[in-house]
N, C-alpha and C positions, 0 to 999 in steps of 0.2 A: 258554873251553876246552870249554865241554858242546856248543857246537853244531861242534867240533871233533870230538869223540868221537864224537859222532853223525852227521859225516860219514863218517869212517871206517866204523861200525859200516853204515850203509846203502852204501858201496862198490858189492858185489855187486848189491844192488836195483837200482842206476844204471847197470848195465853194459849195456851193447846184448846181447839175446839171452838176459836174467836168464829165470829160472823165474816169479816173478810182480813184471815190472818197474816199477817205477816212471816213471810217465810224467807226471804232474802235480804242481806248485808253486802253492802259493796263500801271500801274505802278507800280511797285513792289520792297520790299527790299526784302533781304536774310537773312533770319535766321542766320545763319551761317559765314558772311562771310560780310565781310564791303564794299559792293556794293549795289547799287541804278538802276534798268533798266528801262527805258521806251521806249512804243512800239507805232508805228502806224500802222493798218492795215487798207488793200481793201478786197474788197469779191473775191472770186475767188472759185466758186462751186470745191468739189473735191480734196481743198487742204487738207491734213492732216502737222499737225505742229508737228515738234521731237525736243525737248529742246537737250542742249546737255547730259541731263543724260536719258532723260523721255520726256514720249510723253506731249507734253504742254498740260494742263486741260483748264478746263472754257469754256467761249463763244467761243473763238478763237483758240480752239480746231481743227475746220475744217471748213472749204469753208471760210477762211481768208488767205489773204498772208500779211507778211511781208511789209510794206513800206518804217518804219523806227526801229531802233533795237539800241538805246544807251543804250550803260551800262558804269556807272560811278563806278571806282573800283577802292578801297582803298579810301573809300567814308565813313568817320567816321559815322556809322546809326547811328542814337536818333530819341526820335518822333520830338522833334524841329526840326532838320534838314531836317526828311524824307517834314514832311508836309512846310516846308518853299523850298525844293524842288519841292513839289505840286504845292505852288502859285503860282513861278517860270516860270513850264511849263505853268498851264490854266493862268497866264497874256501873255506867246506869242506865245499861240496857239489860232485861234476862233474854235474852236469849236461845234459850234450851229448847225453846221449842223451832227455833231457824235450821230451814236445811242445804242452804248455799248462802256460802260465804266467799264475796270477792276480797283479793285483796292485790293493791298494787303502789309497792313504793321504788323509786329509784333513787332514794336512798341506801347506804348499805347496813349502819350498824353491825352489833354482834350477834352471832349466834343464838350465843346464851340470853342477850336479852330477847330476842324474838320468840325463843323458846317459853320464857317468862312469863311477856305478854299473851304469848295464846294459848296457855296453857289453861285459862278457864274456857277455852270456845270446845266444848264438849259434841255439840250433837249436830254438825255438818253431815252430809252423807257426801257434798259436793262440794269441792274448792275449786276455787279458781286464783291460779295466780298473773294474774294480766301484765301485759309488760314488764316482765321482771327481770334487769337484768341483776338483780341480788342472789349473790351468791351465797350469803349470810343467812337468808332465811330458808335457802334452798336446804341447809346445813342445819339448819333447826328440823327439817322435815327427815330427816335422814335416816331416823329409826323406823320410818316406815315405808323408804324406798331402796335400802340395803338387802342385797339380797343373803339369804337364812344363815347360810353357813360364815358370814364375815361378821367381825367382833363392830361392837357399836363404832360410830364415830366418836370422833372427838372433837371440840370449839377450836379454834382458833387460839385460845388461853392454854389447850390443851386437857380443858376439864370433859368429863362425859357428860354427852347431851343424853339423861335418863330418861325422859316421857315422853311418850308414843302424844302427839300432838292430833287431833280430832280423830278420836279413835272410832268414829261412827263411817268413816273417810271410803265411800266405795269408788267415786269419779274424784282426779285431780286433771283439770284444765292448767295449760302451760300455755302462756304464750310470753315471747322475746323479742325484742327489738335491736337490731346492730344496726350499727352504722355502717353503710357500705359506698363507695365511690360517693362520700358526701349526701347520698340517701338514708332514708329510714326504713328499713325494710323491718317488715312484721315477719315471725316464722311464729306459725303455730301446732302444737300439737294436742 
């Protein structure tokens, strides 16, 4: 019900043409630590974002503020959960008019359900996949990082992943994290 309420309550923010609109979606769990956040941002030229440990990465890195900032904690992660937390928010949020969307689980689930769930996030021009080391959702994306001549993919179950997944999709942001000699090394592209 609260992220119900709070789509209602941001309506207006969402609407094409708002006064100070809302144009960005970040989702994310934690490695670490059994919380769920999600963010809603405005543009705001000039801002720089400082997480509380580190400067925030990604899209929303800078000339984004804050609009909305839930963190659900003590929040059991799995990929069930995370992504039934996904559907969650995009059923009571619209959306349509956001043009970067972060997303980041290390969780892995399937394919197919990733495909699912984001199958109504229509009108991205910019993804961002932040620390991902999910191979699943990479596999949901795959009808539009295949190159022409090769036959679609297929899930993990063996079904065909059919829909082209944010088909407004000009930038995709990749960033990964390995474990290396006991470090965390970021690579990003």
């Amino acid at each position: 019900e609260l992220l119900r309420a709070l789509g209602r309550h941001f309506t207006p923010a969402l609407a094409p043409g708002a006064e100070r609109p809302i144009c960005g979606v970040s989702i994310f769990d934690f490695p670490d630590e059994e919380s769920l956040r999600f963010c809603l941002f405005t543009p705001d030229d000039g801002q720089v974002n400082v997480g509380q440990d580190a400067v925030w990465t990604g899209p929303f890195a800078r000339d984004y503020s804050f609009r909305l900032d839930v963190q659900f904690c003590r929040w059991p992660t799995s990929a069930t959960l995370f992504v039934d937390t996904l559907e969650c928010v995009l059923s009571s949020f619209d959306f349509r008019a956001v043009e970067t969307f972060e997303l980041m689980s290390t969780k892995p689930g399937s394919s197919a359900r990733w495909q699912s769930a984001l199958a109504t996030v229509q009108s991205p021009t910019v993804v961002s996949l932040d620390g991902m080391p999910n191979a699943q959702l990479l596999d949901a994306l795959s009808p539009q990082i295949r190159p022409p001549n090769r036959p679609p993919k297929r899930g993990e179950d063996g079904a065909r992943i059919p829909k082209m997944l944010f088909p407004q999709l000009d930038t995709l942001y990749l960033s990964a994290s390995a474990q290396t000699d006991g470090w965390l090394t970021s690579i990003s592209s």
